[in-house]
NUTI-324381 format. One record per residue (C-alpha): residue number from 0; x, z, y. Coordinates in Angstrom, 1 decimal, padded with zeros to 4 digits. Layout:
// residues N
<r NUM,<X,Z,Y>>
...
// end
This chain:
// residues 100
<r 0,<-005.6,010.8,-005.5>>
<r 1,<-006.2,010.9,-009.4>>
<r 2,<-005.0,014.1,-009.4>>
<r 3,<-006.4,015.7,-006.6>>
<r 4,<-010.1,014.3,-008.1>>
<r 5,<-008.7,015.9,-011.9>>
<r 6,<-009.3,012.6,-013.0>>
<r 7,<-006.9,012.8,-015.6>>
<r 8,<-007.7,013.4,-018.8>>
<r 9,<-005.0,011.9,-022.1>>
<r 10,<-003.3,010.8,-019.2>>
<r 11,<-003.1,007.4,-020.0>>
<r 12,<-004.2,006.2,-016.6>>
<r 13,<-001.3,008.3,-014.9>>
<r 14,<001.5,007.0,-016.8>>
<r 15,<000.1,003.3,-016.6>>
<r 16,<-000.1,003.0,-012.5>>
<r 17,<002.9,000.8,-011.1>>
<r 18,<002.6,000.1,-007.3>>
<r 19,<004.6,-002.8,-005.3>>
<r 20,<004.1,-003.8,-001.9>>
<r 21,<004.7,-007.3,-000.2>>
<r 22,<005.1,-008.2,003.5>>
<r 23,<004.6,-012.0,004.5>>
<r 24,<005.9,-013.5,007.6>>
<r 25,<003.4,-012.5,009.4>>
<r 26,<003.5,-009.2,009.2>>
<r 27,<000.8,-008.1,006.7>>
<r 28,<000.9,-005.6,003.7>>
<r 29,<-000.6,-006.3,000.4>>
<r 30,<000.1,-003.2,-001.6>>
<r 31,<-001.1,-003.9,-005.5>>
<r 32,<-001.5,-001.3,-008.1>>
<r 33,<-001.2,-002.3,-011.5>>
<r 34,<-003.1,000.1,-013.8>>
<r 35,<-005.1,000.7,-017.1>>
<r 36,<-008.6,-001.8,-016.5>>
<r 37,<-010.4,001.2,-015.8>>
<r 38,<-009.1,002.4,-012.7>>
<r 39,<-011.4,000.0,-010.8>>
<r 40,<-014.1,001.4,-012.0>>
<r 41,<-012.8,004.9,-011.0>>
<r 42,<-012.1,003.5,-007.4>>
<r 43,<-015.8,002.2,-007.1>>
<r 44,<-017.2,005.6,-008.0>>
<r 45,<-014.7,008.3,-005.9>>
<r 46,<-013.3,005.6,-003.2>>
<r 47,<-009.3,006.4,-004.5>>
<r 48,<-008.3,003.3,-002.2>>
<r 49,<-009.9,004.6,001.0>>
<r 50,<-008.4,008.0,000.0>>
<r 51,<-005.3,006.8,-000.2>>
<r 52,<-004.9,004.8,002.7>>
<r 53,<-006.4,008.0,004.7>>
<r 54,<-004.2,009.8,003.8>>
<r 55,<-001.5,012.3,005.1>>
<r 56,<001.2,010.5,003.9>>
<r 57,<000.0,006.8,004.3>>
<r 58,<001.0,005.9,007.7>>
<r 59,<004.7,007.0,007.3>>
<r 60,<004.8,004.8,003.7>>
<r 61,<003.4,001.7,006.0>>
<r 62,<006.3,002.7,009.1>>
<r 63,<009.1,003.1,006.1>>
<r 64,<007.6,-000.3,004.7>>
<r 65,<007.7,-002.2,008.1>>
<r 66,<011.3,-000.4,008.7>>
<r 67,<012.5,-002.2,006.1>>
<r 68,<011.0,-005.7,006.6>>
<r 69,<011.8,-005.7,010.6>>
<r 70,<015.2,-005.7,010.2>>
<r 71,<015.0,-008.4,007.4>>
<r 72,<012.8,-010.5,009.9>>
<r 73,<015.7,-010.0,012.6>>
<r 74,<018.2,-011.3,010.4>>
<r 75,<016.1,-014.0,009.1>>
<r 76,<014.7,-015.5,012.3>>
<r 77,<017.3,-014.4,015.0>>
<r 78,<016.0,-015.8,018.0>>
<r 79,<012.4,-014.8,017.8>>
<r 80,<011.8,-011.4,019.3>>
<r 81,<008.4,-008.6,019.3>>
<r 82,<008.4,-007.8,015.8>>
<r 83,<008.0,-004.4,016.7>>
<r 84,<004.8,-004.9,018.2>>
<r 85,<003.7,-005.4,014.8>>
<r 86,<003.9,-001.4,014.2>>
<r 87,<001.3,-000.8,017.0>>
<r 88,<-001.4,-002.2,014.3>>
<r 89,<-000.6,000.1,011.5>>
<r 90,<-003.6,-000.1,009.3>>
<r 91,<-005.2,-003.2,010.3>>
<r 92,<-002.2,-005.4,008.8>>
<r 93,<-002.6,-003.8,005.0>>
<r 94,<-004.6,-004.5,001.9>>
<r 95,<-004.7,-002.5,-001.1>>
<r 96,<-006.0,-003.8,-004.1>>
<r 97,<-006.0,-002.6,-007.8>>
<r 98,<-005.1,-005.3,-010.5>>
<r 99,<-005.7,-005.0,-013.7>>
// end
């Protein structure tokens, strides 16, 4: 997204973003990106968050995430059952938030 806007300009910002993402027992996403303290600002002024998560490319990140994590939850908790249905609310189950 920083790209695409040509918001990079020593390039600072670009080489400073780390992202993780965490699933918790329930199911939810909380994707952080760590960044130089001014990305925040950037995000409030040209929505790079939104943009992101409408993006192309977000939806198959947020299958690969929960194709991981189902299998995990299988292992982990063997007798329950319908973590699957946890993929039908793709979007509504993840936060992304920039921390600085």
């Amino acid at each position: 997204m920083i790209r695409k806007r040509n918001l990079i300009d020593t390039g600072s910002l670009w080489r400073s973003i780390d992202i993780t993402a965490e699933v918790d027992d329930s199911g939810f996403i909380k994707i952080k990106i760590f960044s130089e303290d001014y990305l925040k600002y950037l995000d409030e002024r040209f929505t790079l968050t939104s943009d992101f998560t409408r993006a192309r490319g977000f939806n198959k990140l947020v299958r690969d995430i929960y194709a991981e994590w189902i299998p995990y939850m299988i292992r982990r908790f063997p007798r329950l059952t319908g973590f699957e249905k946890v993929l039908e609310s793709i979007g509504t189950r993840v936060e992304v938030e920039i921390v600085n």
